[in-house]
N, C-alpha and C positions, 0 to 999 in steps of 0.2 A: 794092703793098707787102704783105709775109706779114701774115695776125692775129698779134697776141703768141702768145706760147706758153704764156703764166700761163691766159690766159683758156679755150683749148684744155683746157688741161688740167682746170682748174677744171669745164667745162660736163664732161670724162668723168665726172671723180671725182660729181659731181652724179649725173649719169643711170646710174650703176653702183649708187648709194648711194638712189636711187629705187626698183630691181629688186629690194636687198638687200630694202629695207623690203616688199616686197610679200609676201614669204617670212615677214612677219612672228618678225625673230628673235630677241625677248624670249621669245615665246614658244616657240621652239626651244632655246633655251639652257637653258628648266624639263623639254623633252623629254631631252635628252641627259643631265642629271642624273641619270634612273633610268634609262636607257641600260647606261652605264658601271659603275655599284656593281653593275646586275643580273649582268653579263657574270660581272666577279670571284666573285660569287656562285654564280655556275651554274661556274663552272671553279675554285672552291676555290680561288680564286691568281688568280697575273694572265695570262689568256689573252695570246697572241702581239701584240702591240704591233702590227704587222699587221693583224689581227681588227679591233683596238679600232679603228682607223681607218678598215679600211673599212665598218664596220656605222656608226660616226659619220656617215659622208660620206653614206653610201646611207641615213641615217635622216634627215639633216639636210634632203637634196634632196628624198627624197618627203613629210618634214612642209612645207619648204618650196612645191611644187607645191599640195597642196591649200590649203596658208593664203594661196597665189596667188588660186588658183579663187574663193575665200570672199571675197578683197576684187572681185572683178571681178564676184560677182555682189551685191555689199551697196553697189555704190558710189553706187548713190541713197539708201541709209539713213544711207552715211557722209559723204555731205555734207550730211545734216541735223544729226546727233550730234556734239554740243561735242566727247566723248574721237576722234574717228576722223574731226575737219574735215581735217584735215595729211595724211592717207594719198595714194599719189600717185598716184593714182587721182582726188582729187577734185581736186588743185589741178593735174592736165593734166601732170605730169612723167612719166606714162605713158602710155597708151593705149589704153584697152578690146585692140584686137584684138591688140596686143602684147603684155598682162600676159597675155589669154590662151594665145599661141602660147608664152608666156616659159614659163607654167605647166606646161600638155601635157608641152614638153618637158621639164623638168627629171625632172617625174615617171615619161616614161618612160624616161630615161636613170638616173633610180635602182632604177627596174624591174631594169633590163639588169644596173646595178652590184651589187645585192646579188646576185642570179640567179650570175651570173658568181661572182663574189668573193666572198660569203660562200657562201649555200646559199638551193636554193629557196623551203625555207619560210621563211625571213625576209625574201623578196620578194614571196612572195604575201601574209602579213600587215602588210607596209605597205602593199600595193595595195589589202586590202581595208579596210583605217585608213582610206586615203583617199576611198575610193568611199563609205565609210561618212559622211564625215565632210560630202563635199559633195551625195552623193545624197542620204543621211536628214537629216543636221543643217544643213546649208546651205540647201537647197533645196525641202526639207518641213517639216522640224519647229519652225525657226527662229521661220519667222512664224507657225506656225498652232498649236503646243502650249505652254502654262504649263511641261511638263516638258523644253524642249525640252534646255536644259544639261542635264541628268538623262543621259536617252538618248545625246545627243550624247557625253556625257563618253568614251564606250567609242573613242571615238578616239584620243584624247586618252590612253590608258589603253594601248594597241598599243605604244609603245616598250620596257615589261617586257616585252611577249612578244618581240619582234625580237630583243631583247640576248638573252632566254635562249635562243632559237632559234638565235641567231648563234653560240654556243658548244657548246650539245646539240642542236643538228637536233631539238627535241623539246619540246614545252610538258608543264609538270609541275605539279602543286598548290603547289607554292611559288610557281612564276610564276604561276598564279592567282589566289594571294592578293594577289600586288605587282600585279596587274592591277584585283583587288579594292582594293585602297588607295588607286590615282591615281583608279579611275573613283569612289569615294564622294568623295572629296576632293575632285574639279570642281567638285559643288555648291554646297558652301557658300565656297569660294573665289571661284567667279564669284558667285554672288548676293550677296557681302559687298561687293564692286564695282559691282552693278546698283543695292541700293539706293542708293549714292551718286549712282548716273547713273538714275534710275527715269522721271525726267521724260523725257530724252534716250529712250528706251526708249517711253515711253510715248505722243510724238509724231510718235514715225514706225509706231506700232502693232504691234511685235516684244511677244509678250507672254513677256516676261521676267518671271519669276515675282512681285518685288518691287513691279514695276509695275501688276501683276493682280489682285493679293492683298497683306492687312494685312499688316503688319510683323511682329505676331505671327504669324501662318499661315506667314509665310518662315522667322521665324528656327527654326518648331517643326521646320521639313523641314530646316532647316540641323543641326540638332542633331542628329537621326534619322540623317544623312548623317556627319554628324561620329562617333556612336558604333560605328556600321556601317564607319567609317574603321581607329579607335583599333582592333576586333574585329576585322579582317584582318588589322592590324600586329601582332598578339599571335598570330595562326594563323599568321604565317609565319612568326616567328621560334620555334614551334611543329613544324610540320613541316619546317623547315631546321635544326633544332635550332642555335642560333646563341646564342651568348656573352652573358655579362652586359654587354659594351659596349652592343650593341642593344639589350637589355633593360632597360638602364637608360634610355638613351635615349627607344628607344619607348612608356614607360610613362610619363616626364615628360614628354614632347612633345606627347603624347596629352592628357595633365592640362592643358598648357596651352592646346593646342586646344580640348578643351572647354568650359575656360576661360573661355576671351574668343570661345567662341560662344554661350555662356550669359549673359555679361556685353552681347552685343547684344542678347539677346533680352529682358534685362531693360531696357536703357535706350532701344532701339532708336530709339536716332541711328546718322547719317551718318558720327562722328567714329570710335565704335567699330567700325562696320562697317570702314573703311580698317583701322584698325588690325588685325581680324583677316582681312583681306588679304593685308595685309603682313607678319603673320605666319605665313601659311598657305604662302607661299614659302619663307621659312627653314624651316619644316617639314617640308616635302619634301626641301628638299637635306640638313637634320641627321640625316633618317631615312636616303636613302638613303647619305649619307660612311657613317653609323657602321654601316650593315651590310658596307659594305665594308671599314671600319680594323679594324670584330668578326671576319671571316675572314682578313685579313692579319694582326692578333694572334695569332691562336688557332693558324693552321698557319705562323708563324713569318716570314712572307716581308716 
């Protein structure tokens, strides 16, 4: 007699939805955010519907490869760590040598795809996001630097250059400032997440800054990083000469950032650290829509 067909189907949807998560893709979804406003930005309008998709797809694959690579090589740190017991990696719904081979290739089929279909320099700068991300930050600095998020961030930081590259074949001091924004931003976005997980961190020996050093010491670098943030957002909307939508924006979003980075540093609990977490996400997408609806206002489209 056949198996059912529910059950069939059930174990794909399972092991398809296993693969997604290894691509980790919450955290693609904060990449493609400044993707998209970058592009419209660098093309005054909206580039070719075309473009937008395939620089999304070939960004999505190669951020997804290295955040492959990074669970396959963390999968004994994340079966210790309460946030990262579920990954599937720990609970056997993948396979060391499978997430591997799964990784490689996606990465190098997004090599090929941007190369091809967009242009070469927004595939040599996802290839080297990514080499960066699991040679330095994975696999050196992770475990063995206090600054390791710091450095690492520059990966993380690589989708403003792709978008603007994917539209002008060309990196400009604007895109360096939106380069400058996401990599100061890292910071204190992930250490407002460490100190809530510090212990987690701290038992599997990852010295993740909160872990390593006082609460005061972290929040002071988180500040440092926060003002260093709000200071690029104001140079770029600077040398892109960009509208009062942005600037309004940028200037209360910034306020509230430092905000409730100063408001952890003064009470430095756990509860305010989440909180500006979790606002350090809306922050990024409110900054980058309203550079995009500031250029769609301004030339009309």
């Amino acid at each position: 007699m056949a198996a059912p067909a529910v059950p069939i189907r059930a174990s794909i949807t399972s092991t398809v939805g296993a693969y997604v998560a290894l691509t980790k893709p919450r955290i693609i979804e904060l990449l493609l955010i400044t993707t998209v406003p970058v592009m419209i930005v660098a093309d005054q309008g909206v580039p070719s519907l075309w473009l937008i998709a395939a620089t999304v797809i070939g960004g999505t694959l190669s951020a997804g490869g290295a955040n492959a690579v990074n669970m396959w090589v963390d999968r004994d740190i994340d079966a210790v760590m309460e946030r990262t017991q579920n990954r599937p990696l720990v609970t056997g719904a993948v396979t060391p040598t499978a997430a591997l081979v799964f990784a490689i290739a996606i990465e190098a089929f997004a090599f090929l795809w941007l190369w091809v279909l967009v242009n070469p320099l927004s595939a040599l700068l996802a290839l080297a996001a990514c080499l960066f991300y699991v040679f330095v930050y994975t696999l050196w600095l992770k475990r063995t630097s206090r600054q390791n998020i710091v450095i690492g961030g520059a990966a993380g930081a690589a989708p403003v250059l792709i978008g603007w590259a994917a539209v002008t074949d060309s990196v400009s001091i604007s895109a360096l400032a939106l380069f400058g924004v996401v990599f100061f931003w890292t910071p204190p976005h992930f250490w407002a997440l460490a100190i809530r997980y510090r212990d987690d961190y701290s038992a599997v020996d990852v010295p993740m800054l909160p872990s390593v050093a006082s609460i005061r010491s972290t929040t002071d670098q988180m500040l440092a990083h926060t003002v260093a943030l709000v200071a690029c957002s104001l140079l770029f909307g600077y040398t892109e000469s960009m509208g009062p939508i942005y600037w309004v924006g940028a200037v209360v979003s910034g306020l509230l950032f430092l905000g409730l980075t100063w408001r952890v540093r003064v009470s430095a609990t756990a509860t305010d650290a989440m909180k500006l977490f979790h606002f350090s996400i809306t922050y990024l997408t409110v900054l980058f829509v309203l550079m995009a609806v500031d250029v769609l206002v301004r030339f009309g489209l």
